[in-house]
N, C-alpha and C positions, 0 to 999 in steps of 0.2 A: 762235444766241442774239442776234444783231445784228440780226435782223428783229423779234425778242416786245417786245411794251409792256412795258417796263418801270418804267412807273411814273415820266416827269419825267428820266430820265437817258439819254440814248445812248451808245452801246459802238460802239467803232471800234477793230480790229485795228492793232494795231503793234509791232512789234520793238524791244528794247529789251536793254542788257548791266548788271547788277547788278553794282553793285561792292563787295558782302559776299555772305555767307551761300554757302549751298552751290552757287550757281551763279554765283558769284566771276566775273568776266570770259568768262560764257558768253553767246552769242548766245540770246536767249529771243525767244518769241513770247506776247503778251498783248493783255488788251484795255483801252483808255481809257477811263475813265470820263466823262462829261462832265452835270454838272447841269445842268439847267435853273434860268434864272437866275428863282425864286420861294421862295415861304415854303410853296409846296403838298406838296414833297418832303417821305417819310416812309420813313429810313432802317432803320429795324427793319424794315418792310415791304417795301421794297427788298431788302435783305440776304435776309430768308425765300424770296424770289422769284425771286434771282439764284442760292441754293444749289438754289432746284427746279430750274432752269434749268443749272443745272451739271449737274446728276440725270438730265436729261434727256438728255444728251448725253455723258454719261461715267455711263454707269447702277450700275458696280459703284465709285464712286468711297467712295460711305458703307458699302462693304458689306468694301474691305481693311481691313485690320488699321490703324486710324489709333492714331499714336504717345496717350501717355498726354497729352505735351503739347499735343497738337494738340487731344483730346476735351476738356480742361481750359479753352483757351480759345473751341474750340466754346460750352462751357455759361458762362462768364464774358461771351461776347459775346451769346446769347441772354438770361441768363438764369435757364435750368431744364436742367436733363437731358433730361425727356421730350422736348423735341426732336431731342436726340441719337439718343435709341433710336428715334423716328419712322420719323428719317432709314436707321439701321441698319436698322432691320425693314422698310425699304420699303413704309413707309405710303402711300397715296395721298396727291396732293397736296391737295388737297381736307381730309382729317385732317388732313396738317401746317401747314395755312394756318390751320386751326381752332381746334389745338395752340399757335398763335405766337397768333392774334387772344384767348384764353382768359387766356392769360400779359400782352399787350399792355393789357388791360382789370385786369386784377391788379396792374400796374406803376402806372396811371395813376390806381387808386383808393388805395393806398399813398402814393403819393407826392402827393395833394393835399394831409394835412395840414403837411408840408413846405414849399407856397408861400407865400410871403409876402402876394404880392397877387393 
């Protein structure tokens, strides 16, 4: 995953020990985020790219049984559902970049009358 464009962000391996949640005081392994320092980053896009990209490399990750909470904030941080089930039915990436761009364009015509200036 540390070698793909991602679009404006680099990922760097590091270990790290959480001090909540269910791995309370355990040795974890994760990766770093790191923006690039502009106004060009585009985190929905990102986000889409980075769960293909998890897909890619843990290919049954969307396919176990994810908690009810987990699909809930799935579709609250997209969105929509159909991404959700894209993701489950092992759509190609290609659909679900298409899927998230279809929604991305739906978001962005909604919420003009909302801007002030």
């Amino acid at each position: 995953m540390i070698k793909q464009n991602l679009y404006g962000v680099s990922l760097y391996p590091t270990k790290y020990r959480p001090f909540y949640g269910m791995y309370n005081g355990k040795d974890c392994e994760g990766l770093l985020l790191k923006f690039a320092p502009n106004n060009l980053f585009m985190p929905y896009r990102f986000g889409i790219r980075l769960a293909l990209a998890i897909r890619k490399y843990h290919p049954n990750f969307f396919q176990k049984s994810l908690s009810s909470q987990a699909q809930s904030m799935f579709i609250k941080a997209t969105g929509t559902d159909e991404l959700l089930k894209a993701f489950m039915e092992n759509k190609s990436d290609e659909e679900i970049i298409s899927i998230s761009q279809k929604d991305l364009d739906n978001f962005i015509s909604l919420r003009k009358k909302y801007l002030l200036y």
